[in-house]
Structure formats: structure tokens, C-alpha cells
SEZATI-531094 format. One record per residue: residue number from 1; residue in one letter; y, x, z of N, C-alpha, C in turn. Coordinates in steps of 0.1 Angstrom, whole numbers, plus 5000, padded with zeros to 4 digits. Each point is the difference from the previous one (the first is absolute). Example, Ala and Ser with C-alpha at 12.3 -4.5 7.8 and 13.67 -1.06 7.14 Angstrom:
2
ATOM_1_a_4943_5132_5078_5012_4991_5000_5012_5009_5000
ATOM_2_s_5011_4996_4993_5011_5009_5000_5011_4992_5008
END
This chain:
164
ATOM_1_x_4173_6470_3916_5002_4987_4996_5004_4991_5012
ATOM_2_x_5013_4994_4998_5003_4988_5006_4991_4993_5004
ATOM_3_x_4999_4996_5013_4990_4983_5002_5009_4987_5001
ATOM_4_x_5008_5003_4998_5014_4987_4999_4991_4992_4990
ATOM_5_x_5000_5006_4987_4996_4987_4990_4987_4992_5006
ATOM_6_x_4991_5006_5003_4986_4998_5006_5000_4989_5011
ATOM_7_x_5014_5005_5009_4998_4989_5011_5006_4987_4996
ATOM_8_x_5012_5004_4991_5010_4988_4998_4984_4994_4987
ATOM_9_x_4994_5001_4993_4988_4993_4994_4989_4992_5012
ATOM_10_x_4999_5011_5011_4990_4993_5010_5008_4989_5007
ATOM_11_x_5015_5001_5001_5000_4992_5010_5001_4979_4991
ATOM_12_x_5004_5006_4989_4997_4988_4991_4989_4995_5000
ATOM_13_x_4994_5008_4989_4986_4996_5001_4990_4997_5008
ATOM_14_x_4996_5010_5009_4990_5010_5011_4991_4989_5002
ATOM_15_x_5001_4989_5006_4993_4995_5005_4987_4990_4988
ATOM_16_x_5007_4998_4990_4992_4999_4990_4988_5011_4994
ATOM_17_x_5006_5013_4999_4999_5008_4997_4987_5003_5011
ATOM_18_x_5004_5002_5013_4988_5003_5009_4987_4988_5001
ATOM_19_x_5002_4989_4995_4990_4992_4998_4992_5000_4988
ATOM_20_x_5005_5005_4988_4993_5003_4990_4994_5015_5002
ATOM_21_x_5010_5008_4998_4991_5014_5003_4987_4995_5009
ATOM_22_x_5000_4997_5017_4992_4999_5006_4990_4992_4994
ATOM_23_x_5002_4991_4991_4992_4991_5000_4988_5006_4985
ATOM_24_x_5007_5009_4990_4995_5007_4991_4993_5008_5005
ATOM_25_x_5004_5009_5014_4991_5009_5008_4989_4996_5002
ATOM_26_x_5000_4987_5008_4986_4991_5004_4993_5001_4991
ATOM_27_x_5002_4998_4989_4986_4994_4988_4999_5019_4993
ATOM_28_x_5008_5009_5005_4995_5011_4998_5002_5005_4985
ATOM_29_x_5014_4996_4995_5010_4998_4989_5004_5015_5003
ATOM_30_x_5012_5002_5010_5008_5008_4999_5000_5014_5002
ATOM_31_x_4990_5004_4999_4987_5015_5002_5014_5009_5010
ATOM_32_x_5003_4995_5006_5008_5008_5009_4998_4994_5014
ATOM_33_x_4992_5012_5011_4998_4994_5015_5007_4990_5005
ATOM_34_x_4995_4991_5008_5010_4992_5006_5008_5006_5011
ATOM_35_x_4994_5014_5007_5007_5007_5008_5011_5004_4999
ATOM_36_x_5003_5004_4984_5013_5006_4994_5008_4991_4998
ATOM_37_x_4996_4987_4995_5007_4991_4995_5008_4991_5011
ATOM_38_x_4992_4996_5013_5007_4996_5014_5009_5010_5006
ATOM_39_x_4996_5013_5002_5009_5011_5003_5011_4996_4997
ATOM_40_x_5001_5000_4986_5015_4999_4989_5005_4990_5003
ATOM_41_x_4994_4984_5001_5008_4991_4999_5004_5001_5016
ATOM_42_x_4989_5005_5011_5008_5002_5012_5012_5005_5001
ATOM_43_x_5001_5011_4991_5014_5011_5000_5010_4991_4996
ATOM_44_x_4997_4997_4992_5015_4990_4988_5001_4993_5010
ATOM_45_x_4994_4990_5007_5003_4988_5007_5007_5007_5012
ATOM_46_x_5001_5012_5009_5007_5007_5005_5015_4999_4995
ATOM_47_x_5001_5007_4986_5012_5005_4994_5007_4985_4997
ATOM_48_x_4992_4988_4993_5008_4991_4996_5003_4990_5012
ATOM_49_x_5004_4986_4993_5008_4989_5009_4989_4990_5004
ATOM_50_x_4981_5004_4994_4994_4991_5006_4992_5001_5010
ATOM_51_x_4995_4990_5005_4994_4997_5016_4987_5001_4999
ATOM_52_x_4995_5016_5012_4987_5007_4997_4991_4988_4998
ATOM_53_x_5000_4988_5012_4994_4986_5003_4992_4995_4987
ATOM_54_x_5015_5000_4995_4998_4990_4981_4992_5010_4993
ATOM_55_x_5007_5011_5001_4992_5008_4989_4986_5000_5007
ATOM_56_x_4996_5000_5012_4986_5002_5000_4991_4987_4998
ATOM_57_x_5010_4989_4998_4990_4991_5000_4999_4997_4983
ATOM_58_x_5008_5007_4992_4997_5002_4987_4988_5005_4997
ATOM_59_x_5002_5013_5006_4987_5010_4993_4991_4992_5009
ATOM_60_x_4994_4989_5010_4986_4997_5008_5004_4989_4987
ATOM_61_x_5010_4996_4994_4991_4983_4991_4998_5006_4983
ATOM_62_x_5008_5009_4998_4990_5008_4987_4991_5007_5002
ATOM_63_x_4995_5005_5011_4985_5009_5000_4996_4985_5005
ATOM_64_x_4998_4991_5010_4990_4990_5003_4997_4994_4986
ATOM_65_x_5008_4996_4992_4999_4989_4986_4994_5011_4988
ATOM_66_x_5005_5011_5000_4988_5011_4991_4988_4999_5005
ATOM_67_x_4996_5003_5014_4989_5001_5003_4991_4988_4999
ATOM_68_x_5004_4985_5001_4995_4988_5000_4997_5000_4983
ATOM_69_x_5011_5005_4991_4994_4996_4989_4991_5010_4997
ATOM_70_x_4999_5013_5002_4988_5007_4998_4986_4997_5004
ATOM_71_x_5003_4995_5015_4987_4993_5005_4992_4988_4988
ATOM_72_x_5013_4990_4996_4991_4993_4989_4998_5001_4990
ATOM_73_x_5008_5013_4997_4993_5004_4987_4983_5012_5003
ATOM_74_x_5003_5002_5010_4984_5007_5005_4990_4993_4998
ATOM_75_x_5001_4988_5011_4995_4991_5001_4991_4992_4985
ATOM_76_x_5010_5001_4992_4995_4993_4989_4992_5008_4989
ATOM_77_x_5006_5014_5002_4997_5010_4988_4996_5013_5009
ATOM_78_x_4998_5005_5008_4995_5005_5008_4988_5005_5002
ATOM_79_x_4987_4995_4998_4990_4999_5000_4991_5007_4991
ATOM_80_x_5007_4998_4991_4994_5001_4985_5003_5010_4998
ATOM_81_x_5011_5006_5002_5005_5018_5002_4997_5008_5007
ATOM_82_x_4998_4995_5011_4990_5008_5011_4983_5000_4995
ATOM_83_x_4999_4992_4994_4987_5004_4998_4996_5008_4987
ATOM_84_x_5011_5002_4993_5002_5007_4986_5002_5013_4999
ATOM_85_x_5010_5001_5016_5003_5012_5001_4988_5010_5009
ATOM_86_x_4992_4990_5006_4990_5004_5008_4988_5005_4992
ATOM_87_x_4997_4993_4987_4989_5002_4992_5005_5011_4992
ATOM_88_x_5010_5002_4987_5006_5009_4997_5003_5016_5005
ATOM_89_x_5005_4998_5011_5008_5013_5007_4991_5005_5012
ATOM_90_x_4991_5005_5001_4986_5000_5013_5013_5008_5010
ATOM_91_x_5010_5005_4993_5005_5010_5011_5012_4992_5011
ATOM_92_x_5002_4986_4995_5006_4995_5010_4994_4987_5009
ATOM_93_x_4984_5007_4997_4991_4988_5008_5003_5006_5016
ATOM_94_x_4998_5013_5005_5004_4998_5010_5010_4998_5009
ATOM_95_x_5013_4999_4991_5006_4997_5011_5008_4982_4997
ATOM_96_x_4993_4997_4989_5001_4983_5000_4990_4996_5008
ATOM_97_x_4984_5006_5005_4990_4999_5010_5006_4999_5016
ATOM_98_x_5010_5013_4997_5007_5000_5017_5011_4989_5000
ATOM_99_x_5008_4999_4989_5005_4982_5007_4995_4988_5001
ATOM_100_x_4991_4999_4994_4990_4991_4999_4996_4997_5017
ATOM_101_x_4992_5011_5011_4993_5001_5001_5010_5000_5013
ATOM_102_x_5017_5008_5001_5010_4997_5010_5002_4983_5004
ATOM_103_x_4999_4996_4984_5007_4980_5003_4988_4997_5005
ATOM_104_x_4991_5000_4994_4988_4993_5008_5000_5001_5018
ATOM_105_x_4996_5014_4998_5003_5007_5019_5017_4990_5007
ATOM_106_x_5009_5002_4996_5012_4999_5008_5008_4987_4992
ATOM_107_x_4996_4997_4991_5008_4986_4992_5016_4998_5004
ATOM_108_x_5004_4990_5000_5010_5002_4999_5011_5010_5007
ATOM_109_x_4999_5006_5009_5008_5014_5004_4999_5007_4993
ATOM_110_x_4993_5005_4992_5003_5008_4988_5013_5000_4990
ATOM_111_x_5002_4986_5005_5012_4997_4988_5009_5006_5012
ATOM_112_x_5004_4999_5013_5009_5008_5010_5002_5013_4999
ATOM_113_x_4986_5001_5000_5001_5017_5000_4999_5005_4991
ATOM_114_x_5001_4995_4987_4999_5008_4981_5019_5000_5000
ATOM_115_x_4999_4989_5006_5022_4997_4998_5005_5014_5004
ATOM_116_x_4998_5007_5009_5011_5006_5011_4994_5012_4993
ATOM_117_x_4988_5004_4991_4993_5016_4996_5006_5001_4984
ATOM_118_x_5008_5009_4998_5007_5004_4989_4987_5001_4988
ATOM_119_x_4996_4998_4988_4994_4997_4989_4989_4992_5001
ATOM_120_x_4992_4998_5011_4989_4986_5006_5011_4992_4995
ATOM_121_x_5014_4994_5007_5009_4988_5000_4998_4993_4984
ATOM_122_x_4997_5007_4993_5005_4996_4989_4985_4994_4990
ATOM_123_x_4993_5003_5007_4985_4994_4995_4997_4988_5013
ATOM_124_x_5006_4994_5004_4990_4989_5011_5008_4993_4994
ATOM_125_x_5009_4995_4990_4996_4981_4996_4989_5004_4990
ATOM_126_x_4994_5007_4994_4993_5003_4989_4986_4998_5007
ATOM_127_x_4999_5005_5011_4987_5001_5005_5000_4987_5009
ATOM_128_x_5011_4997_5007_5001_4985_5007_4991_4989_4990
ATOM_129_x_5002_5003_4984_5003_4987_4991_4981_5003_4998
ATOM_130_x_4999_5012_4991_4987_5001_4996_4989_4998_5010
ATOM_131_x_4998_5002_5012_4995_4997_5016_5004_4986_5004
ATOM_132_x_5005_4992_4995_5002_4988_5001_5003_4997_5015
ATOM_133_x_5012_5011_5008_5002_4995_5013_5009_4986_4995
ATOM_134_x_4999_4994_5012_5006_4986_5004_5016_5002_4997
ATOM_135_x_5006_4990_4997_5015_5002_4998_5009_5003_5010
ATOM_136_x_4996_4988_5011_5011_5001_5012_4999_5013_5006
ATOM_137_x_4984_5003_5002_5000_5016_5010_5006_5010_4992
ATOM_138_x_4998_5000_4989_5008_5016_4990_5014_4996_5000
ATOM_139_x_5001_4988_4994_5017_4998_5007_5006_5005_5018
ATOM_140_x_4996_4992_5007_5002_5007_5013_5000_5016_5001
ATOM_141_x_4991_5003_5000_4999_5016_5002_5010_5008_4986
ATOM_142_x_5003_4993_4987_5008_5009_4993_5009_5001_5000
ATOM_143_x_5004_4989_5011_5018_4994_5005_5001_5013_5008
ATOM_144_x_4990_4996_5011_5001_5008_5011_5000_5015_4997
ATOM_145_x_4993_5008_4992_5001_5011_4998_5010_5004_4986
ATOM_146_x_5007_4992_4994_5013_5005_4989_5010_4994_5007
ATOM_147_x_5001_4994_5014_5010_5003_5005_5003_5010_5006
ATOM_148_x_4992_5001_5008_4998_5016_5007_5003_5013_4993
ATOM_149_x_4994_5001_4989_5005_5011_4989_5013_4993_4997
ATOM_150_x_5003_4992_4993_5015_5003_4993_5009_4999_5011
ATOM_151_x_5000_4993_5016_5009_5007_5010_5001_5013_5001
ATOM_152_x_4991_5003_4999_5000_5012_5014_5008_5013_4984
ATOM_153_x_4994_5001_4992_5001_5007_4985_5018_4998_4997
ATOM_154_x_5003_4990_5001_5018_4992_4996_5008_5007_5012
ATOM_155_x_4991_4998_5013_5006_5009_5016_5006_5014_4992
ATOM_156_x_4991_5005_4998_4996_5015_5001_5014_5002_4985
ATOM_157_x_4999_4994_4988_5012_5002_4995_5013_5001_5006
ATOM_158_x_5001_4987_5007_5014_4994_5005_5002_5013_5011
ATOM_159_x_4993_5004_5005_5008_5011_5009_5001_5015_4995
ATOM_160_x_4993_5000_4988_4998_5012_4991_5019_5003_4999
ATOM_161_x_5004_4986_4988_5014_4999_5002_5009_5002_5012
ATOM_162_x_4996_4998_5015_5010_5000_5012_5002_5012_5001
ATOM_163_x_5015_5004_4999_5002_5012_5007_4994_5002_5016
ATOM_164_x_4997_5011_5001_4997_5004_5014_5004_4999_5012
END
């Protein structure tokens, strides 16, 4: 298959397109890794007419703005699920006990270091929200750690594409 049509679609679109995908990713919509999904848009953004720069600052304001609205929707509904799923399901008390028990110990770095660990990333606005971390610090650290992943992940595409 051709990737003509694919690029001449990305280079129209793309940048919309990487802020929604990304941002569907965040709230944990688009059951496809974010590893695969930055790889790819790294590659295209290689192949097409847009600027790595732009495109990365796409995919950091659709994962930041998924992850913000996840946070408040945790935050508000959150709680009540965690403790449903805690009394119900005994088999996932311990390891909702172990994050529990991580935020408390290390609080906001958690949100740093859940960002950059491939399937953790995708549970800390959920655990941010129901743990009732503070806004600004889980913001800071989720900036700081989904930028880190979606550079370094978009890198790793974009040279995937570079001939050698």
C-alpha cells in the first residue's frame, strides 16, 4: 500500500488529528498504546510537510487537556469507584493498596514517574483525582513527565523514518 494518500491526509489534517487522537488517549478512549501511536505520528511527521516542534506541541496539549479533564472527572467521581471496586473485587485491593500507599509515600512525583512507565501512565489522573492530589503539583509533574514521553517516543519515530 501506498502511503501517498496517508501523508497527503496527514499533512492536511495531522495536526488536528494528533491533538485529538492524543487527547482521546489521555482519558484512555483509544485502547491503543501511546507508544505506538507517537512512534506513528513521529514517522508521518518525518515523511510529511509538518514541523516535528508543532506536531509535538500538539500531542503535549491533547494528552495535557485529556489528562486535566480526567483528573476532574476523578476527582469528582472517583472515589466512589474506588471504593466499589475495593469492596466488590477483594482481588484488586492489593494493588489499589499499593497506589494508595506509593501517593501517600512519594505524592506528587508519582505523577513524574507513572508519566514516563508504559501502562502505570494511564492510571495517575485517575489515582491523582480519587487521592485528591493538589491541582498545581499533578499538573507540574504531568506536564513534566508527558512531555518527556511524547518527545522522546515522536524522537524515536521521526528517525525510525530517516534513512541511514
Amino acid at each position: 500500500m501506498s502511503t501517498s494518500p496517508i501523508l497527503s491526509y496527514f499533512n492536511e489534517y495531522g495536526l488536528f488529528l494528533v491533538f485529538l487522537i492524543m487527547f482521546l488517549e489521555a482519558l484512555n478512549v483509544t485502547g491503543i498504546p501511546s507508544y505506538f501511536i507517537l512512534a506513528a505520528i513521529g514517522y508521518l511527521t518525518n515523511q510529511s510537510s509538518l514541523n516535528f516542534f508543532v506536531v509535538f506541541l500538539m500531542t503535549l496539549l491533547g494528552s495535557v487537556s485529556g489528562c486535566v479533564l480526567y483528573y476532574g472527572i476523578s476527582l469528582k467521581f472517583g472515589r466512589p469507584m474506588y471504593d466499589y471496586f475495593y469492596r466488590k473485587f477483594p482481588a484488586t485491593q492489593r494493588g489499589l493498596n499499593k497506589a494508595s500507599t506509593l501517593s501517600e509515600k512519594y505524592g506528587p512525583i508519582t505523577c513524574f514517574l507513572g508519566r514516563i512507565i508504559p501502562t502505570v501512565r494511564t492510571f495517575i489522573s485517575l489515582m491523582a483525582g480519587v487521592f485528591q492530589l493538589p491541582f498545581k503539583p499533578y499538573f507540574l509533574y504531568s506536564f513534566l513527565g508527558i512531555s518527556l514521553w511524547n518527545f522522546t517516543l515522536l524522537l524515536v519515530g521521526y528517525f525510525i523514518a530517516s534513512p541511514f
